[in-house]
Each structure stands twice: as structure tokens, then as C-alpha cells.
C-alpha positions in Angstrom: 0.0 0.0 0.0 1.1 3.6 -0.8 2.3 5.7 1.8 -0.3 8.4 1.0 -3.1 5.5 1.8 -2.0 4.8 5.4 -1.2 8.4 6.2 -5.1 8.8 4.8 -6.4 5.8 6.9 -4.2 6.5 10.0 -6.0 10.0 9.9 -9.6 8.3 9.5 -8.8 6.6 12.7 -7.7 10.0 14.4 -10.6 11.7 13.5 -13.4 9.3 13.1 -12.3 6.3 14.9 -12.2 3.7 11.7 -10.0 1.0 12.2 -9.0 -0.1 9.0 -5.7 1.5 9.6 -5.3 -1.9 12.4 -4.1 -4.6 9.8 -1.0 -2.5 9.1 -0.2 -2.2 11.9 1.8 -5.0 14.5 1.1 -6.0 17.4 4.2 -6.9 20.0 4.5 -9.1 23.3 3.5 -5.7 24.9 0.8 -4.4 23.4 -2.0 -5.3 20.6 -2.2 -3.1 17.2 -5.0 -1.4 18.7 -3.1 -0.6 21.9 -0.3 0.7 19.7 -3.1 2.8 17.9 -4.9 4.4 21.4 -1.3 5.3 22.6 -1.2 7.9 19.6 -5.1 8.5 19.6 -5.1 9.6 22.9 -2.0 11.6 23.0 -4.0 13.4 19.7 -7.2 13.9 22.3 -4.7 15.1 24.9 -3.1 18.1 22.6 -6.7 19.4 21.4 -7.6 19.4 25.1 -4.6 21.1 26.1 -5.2 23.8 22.5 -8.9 24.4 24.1 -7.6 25.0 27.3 -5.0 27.5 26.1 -7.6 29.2 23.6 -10.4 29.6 26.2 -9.0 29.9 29.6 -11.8 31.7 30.9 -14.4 29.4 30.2 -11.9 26.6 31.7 -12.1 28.4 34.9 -16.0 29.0 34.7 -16.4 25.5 34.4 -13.3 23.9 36.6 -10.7 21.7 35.2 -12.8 18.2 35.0 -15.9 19.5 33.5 -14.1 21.2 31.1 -12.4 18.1 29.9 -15.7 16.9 29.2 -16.7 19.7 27.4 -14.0 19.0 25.0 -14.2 15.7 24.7 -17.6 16.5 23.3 -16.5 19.1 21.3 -14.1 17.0 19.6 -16.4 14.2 18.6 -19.0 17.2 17.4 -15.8 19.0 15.6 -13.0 17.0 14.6 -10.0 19.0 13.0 -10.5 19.9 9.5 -8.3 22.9 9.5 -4.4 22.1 8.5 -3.6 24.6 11.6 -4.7 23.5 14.7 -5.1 27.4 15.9 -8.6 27.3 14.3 -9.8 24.0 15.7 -11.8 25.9 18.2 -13.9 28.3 16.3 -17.2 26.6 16.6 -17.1 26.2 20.1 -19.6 29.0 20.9 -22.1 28.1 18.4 -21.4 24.1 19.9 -22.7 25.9 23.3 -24.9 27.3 22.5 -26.7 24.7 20.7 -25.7 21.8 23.1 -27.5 20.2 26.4 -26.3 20.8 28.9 -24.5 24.0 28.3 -27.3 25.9 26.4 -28.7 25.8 30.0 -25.7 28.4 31.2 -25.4 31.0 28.1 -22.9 32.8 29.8 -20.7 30.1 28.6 -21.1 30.9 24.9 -20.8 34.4 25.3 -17.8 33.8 27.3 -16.3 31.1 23.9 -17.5 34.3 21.7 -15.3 37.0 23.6 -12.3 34.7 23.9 -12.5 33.7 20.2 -12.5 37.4 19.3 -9.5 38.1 21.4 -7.4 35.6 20.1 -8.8 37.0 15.7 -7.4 40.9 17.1 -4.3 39.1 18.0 -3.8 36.9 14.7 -5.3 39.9 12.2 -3.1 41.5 10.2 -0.7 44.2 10.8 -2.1 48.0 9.9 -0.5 51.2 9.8 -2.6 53.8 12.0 -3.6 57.2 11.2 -1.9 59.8 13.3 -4.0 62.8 14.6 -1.3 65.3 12.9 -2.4 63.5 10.0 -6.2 64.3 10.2 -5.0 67.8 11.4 -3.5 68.0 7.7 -7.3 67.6 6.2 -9.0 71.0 5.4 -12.0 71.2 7.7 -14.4 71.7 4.4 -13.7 68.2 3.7 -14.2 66.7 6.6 -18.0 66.3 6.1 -16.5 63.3 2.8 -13.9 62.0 5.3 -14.4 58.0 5.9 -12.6 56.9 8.8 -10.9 53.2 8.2 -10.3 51.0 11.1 -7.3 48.6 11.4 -7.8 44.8 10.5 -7.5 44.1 14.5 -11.3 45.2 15.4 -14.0 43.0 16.5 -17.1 43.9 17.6 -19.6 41.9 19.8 -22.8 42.5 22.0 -23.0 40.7 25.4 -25.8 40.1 27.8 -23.7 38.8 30.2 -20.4 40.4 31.8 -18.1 37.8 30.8 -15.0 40.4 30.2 -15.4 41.6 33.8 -15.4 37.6 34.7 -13.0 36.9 32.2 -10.6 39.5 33.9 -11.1 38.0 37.3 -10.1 34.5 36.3 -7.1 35.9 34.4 -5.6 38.1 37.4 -6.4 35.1 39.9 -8.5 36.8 41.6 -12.3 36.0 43.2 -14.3 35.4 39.7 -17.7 37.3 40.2 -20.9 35.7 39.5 -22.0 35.6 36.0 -24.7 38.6 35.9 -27.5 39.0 33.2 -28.6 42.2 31.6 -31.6 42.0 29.5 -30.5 44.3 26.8 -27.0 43.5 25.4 -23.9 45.2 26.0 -21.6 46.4 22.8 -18.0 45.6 23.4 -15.0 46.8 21.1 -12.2 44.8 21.2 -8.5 45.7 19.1 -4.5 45.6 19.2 -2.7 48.0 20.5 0.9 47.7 20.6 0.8 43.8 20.6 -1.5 44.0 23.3 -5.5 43.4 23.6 -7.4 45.8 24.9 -11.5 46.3 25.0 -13.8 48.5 26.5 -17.6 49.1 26.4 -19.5 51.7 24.1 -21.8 53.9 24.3 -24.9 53.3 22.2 -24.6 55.9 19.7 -20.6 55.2 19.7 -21.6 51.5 18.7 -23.7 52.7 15.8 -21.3 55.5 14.5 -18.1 52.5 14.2 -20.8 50.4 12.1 -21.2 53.4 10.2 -17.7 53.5 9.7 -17.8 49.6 8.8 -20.2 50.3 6.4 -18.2 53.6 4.2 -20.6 56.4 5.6 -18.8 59.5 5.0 -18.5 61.8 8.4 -21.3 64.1 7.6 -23.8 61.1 7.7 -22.4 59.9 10.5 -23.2 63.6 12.2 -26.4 63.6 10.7 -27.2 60.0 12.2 -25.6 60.5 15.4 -28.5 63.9 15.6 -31.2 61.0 15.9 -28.9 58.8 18.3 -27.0 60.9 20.8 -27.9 62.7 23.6 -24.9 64.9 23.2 -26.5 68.4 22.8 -23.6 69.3 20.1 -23.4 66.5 17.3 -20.5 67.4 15.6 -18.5 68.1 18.6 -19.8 64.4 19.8 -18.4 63.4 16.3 -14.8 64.8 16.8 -14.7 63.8 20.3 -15.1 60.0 19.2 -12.9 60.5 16.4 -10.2 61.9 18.4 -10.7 59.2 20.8 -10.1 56.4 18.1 -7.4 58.0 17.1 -5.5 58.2 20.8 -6.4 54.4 20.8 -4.8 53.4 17.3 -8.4 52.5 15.8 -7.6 54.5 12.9 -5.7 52.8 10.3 -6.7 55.5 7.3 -8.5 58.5 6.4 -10.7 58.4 2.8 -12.2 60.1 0.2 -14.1 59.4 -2.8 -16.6 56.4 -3.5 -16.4 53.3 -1.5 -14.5 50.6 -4.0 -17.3 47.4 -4.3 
């Protein structure tokens, strides 16, 4: 047989259990071929474990050591690696909690999948230049109103009902982790890179809407004009600047624009 065919088969039995790979392989005084085989299966089992712990540390210490061996135990019979790099092995996780008894009973736990998935995307995205505010300085003020503000590549949004970045902070300093708390209308969080680090923070809800403005090309006038029906700042514009000049101390800004959005 080819070497390509066992490699094949030998990976059939890593991921879906079949056996066929067992006639090729021998048995010793030791150990049957299947032995042989569950010594390398489970050592496979063992390193996704120890990736899911790594990847979502927070919801490892929501859930305590043992029951989050279970958890990915499940996970890996629901998900089996399809990816070539095993960095994206656990990105169906919060959707595989959210959907799954018993954890759809606790959807703090998906939430808290969601926010750790999105920290480790800011810190894989690519690199972006940022926009300095001497450069926007440079922009005459009658243009400002066509101005589209670009954000770097490291920005993720999400919307939280539960406080799992305050938890998740807890469980990373070692300190007492809070109980999980609910809030029926959802939170927006902004998470990015800044200087190799992770930061987030909460936003405001007209702050929230103006980013998916930017996310979607509106120019900075229709931003002001929408932020009129949104904020209860009583000067718009000066709302405007102020959360412009904030992204801008922050590294949010990656480019300043003019012209038609490209398709």
C-alpha cells in the first residue's frame, strides 16, 4: 500500500475512529495493534484538550478543570479538526454551546467562547499602519464632512448580555471570579490591538452605531447627521470629533478616505 493510503487511513482513525488503519499495523509481546493505535489516539485527544484550554482559559475556569475536559471531549467528537492549523480548531465552540444540552442551559458560557475567540482573531489579524492625529489635522475642515474613517484589520465587535469580560478579567488576574450577571438588553463591546496588546472596552450606544457606520463607508457628515437621531450629546459634531479623536489616541484609525467606496 502507498504511503499516502496509510497516512489517509491513519487519519480516518484520528478523527473518526475507523479501524482499517489496524491490519497495518503490528502487534508486540506488549501491546495489541490497537493498543499501539490508542497510545497515539489519545495523546492526539490530549493536545486538542490542552489547545482548548489554552484558547479559552476563561471558560476553563468558569467551568473547573474536570468538567471542562468533558466539554472538549464532546466538542471534539461534534468538531474534529478539519483545519491544516490547529489554531482554528476551536472556532465553533460557541455556536457548539450554545446549541448543546447541557450547556445551552448556562449561556454565559457561549458568550464567554465568543469574547475569547474574538480576542485571540485581534491578536492573529493582520498588521495595519494607524492614522496619526497630525495626520487628520492635515485635512482641510471643508472636507471633513467626505472624510471616511478606516479602522485597522485588529477590530472586532460583539454584544454581550452577560459580563463575561469583567469575569473573564477576574479568572485571568487570579483573583475571586464574580458571579456571572445578566442584563436584559446586550452590551456592545469593542475589542482591538494595540501595541501587541488586547485591549476592550464598552460603548456607548450611539458610539456602537457611529463604528458600524464606519464599517459600512458612511462619510463623516452622515455619520453627524445619524448620530443627531442617536446621541444625547446636545452638540453633534463636537460628539463626532470627540469619538474621532478618541479612536485616534487608541490606534483605531488605520486610514483616512475620500471618494466612492471601492465594491
Amino acid at each position: 500500500m502507498r504511503l499516502v493510503h496509510l497516512q489517509k487511513q491513519f487519519q480516518c482513525y484520528l478523527l473518526d475512529g475507523k479501524s482499517e488503519i489496524e491490519r497495518h499495523v503490528v502487534a508486540t509481546d506488549k501491546a495489541s495493534a490497537m493498543q499501539r493505535l490508542a497510545i497515539y489516539g489519545n495523546a492526539y485527544r490530549l493536545r486538542l484538550l490542552e489547545v482548548l484550554g489554552e484558547d479559552f482559559p476563561g471558560l476553563k475556569g468558569l467551568l473547573g478543570a474536570e468538567s471542562f475536559a468533558v466539554l472538549g471531549c464532546a466538542y471534539i467528537d461534534a468538531h474534529p479538526s478539519a483545519h491544516p492549523s490547529i489554531r482554528w480548531f476551536g472556532r465553533h465552540l460557541s455556536h457548539f454551546l450554545r446549541e448543546r444540552t447541557p450547556y445551552n442551559d448556562r449561556p454565559e458560557l457561549a458568550e464567554m467562547a465568543a469574547f475569547e475567540w474574538a480576542q485571540g482573531e485581534v491578536v492573529d489579524a493582520a498588521d495595519t499602519a494607524v492614522c496619526s492625529a497630525e495626520q487628520l489635522a492635515a485635512v482641510s475642515p471643508a472636507r471633513w464632512p467626505d472624510m471616511r474613517v478606516v479602522f485597522q484589520h485588529a477590530l472586532r465587535r460583539l454584544e454581550l448580555h452577560w459580563n463575561v469580560p469583567v469575569v473573564w478579567r477576574a479568572i485571568d488576574d487570579g483573583t475571586t471570579t464574580p458571579t456571572p450577571e445578566h442584563s436584559t438588553r446586550p452590551l456592545a463591546w469593542l475589542l482591538w490591538r494595540r501595541s501587541l496588546q488586547v485591549h476592550w472596552r464598552s460603548l456607548a450606544e450611539d458610539e456602537h452605531w457611529a463604528i458600524r457606520a464606519c464599517l459600512d463607508g458612511r462619510t463623516l457628515g452622515e455619520i453627524c447627521q445619524g448620530l443627531s437621531e442617536r446621541s444625547a450629546a446636545p452638540d453633534v459634531p463636537l460628539r463626532a470629533a470627540s469619538l474621532l479623536k478618541q479612536w485616534l489616541s487608541e490606534d483605531l484609525v488605520a486610514n483616512i478616505e475620500f471618494g466612492e467606496v471601492p465594491c
